[in-house]
C-alpha positions as a LaTeX table, in Angstrom:
\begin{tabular}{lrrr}
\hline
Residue & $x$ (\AA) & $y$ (\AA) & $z$ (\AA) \\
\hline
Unk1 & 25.11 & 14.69 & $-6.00$ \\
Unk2 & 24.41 & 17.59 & $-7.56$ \\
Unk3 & 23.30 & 17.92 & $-11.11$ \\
Unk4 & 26.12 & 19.92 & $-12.38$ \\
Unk5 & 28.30 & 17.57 & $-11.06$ \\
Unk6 & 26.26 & 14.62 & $-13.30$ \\
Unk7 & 26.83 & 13.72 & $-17.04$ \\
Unk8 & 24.46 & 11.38 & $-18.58$ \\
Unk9 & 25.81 & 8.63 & $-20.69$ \\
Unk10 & 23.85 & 6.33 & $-23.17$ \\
Unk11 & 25.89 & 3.40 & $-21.96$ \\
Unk12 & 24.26 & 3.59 & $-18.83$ \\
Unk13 & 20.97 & 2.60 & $-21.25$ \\
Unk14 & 22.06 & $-0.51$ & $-22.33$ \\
Unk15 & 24.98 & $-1.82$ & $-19.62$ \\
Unk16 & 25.66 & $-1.47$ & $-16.16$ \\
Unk17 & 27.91 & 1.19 & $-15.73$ \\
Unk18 & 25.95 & 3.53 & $-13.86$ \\
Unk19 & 25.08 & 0.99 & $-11.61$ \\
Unk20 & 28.54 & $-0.39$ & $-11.03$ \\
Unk21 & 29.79 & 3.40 & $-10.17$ \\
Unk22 & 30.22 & 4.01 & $-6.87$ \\
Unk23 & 29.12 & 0.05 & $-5.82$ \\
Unk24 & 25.45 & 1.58 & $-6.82$ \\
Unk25 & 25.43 & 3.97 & $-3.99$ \\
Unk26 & 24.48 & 7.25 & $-6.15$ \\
Unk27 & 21.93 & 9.38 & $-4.37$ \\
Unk28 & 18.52 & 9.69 & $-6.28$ \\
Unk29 & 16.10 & 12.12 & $-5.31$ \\
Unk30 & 12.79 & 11.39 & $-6.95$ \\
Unk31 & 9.69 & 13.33 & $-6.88$ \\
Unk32 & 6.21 & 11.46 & $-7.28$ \\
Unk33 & 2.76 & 12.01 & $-7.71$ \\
Unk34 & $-0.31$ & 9.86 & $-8.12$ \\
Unk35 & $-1.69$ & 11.35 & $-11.22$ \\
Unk36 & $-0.93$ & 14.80 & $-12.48$ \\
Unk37 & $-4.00$ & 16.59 & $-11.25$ \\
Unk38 & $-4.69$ & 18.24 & $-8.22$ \\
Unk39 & $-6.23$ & 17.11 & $-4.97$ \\
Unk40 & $-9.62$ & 18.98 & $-5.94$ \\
Unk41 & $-9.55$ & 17.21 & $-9.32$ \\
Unk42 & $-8.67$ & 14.08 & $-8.22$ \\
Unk43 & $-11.38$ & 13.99 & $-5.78$ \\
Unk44 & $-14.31$ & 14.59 & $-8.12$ \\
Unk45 & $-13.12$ & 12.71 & $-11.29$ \\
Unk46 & $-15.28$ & 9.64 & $-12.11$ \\
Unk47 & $-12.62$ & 7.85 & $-13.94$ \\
Unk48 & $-9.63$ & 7.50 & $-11.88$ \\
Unk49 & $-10.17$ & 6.36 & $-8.14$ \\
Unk50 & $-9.51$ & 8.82 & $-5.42$ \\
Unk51 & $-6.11$ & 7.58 & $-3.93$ \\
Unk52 & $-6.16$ & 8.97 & 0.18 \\
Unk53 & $-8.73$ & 6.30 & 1.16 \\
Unk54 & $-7.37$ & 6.35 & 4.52 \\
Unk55 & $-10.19$ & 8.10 & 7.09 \\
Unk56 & $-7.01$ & 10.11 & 8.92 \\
Unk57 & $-5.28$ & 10.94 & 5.63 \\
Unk58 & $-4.67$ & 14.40 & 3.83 \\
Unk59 & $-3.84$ & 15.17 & 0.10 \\
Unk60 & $-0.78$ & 17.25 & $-1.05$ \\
Unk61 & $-0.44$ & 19.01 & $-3.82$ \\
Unk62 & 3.35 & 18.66 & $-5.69$ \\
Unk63 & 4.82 & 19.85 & $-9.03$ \\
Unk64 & 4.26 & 15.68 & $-10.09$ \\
Unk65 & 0.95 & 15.74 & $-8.99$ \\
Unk66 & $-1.26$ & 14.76 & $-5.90$ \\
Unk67 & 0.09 & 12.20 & $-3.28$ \\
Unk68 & $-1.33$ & 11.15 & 0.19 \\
Unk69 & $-0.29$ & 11.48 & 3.80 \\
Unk70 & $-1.15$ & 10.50 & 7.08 \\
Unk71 & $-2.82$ & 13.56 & 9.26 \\
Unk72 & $-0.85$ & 15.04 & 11.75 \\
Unk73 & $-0.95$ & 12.21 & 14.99 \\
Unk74 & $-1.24$ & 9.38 & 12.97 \\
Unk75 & 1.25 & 7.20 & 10.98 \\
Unk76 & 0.85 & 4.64 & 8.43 \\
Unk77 & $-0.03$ & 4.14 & 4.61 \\
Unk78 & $-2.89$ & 6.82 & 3.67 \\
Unk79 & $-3.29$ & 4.64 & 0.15 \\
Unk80 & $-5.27$ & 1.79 & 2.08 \\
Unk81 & $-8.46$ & 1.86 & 4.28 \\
Unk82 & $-7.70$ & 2.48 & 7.89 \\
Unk83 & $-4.03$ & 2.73 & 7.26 \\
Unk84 & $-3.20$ & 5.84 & 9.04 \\
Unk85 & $-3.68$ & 4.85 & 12.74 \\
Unk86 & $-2.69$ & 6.69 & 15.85 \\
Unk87 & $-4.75$ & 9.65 & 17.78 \\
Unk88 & $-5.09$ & 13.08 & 17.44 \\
Unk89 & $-5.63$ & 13.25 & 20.73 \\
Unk90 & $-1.54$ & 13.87 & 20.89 \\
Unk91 & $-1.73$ & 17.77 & 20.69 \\
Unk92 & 1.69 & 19.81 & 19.81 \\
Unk93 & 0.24 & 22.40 & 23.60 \\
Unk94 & $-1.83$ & 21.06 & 26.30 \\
Unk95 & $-3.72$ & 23.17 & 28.90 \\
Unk96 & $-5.35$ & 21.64 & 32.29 \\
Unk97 & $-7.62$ & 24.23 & 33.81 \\
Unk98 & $-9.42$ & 23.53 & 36.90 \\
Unk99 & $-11.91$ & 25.21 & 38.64 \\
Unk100 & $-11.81$ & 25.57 & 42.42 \\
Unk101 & $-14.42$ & 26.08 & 44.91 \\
Unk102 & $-13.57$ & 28.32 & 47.53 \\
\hline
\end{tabular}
């Protein structure tokens, strides 16, 4: 949906009407973040705990803050220990040289 094409209602506060329109099949495109700081900050501040705890998981940088992925060959949930699994032994080019005796 695009937002021009969207008028917000208070009714849609207090009843259902938003949710009955279109049998509650509006597309929602949401944007998250764990905190609003940035990877660097979030790794050295004391007070909040560091969120990518996975060992094969990298930290992005967004507009709503910092949020976790799996690296690049492994899949899974980068927000728990040992929750990005795989092998990055699955390169994108492979090259097999072989030396010959003659």
């Amino acid at each position: 949906m695009e937002s021009a094409a969207f008028n917000f209602s208070t009714t849609y506060l207090t009843s259902t009407v938003f949710y009955d329109t279109d049998d509650a099949r509006t597309p929602v495109v949401m944007e998250w973040g764990i905190t609003r700081s940035t990877c660097e900050a979030a790794k050295i501040d004391k007070t909040t705990p560091y969120a990518c705890v996975s060992n094969n998981s990298d930290c992005v940088n967004s507009d709503a803050g910092y949020r976790c992925r799996c690296s690049d060959g492994y899949k899974g949930n980068p927000y728990i220990v040992n929750g990005c699994t795989g092998s990055s032994s699955s390169p994108l080019f492979s090259f097999n040289f072989s030396m010959h005796k003659s």
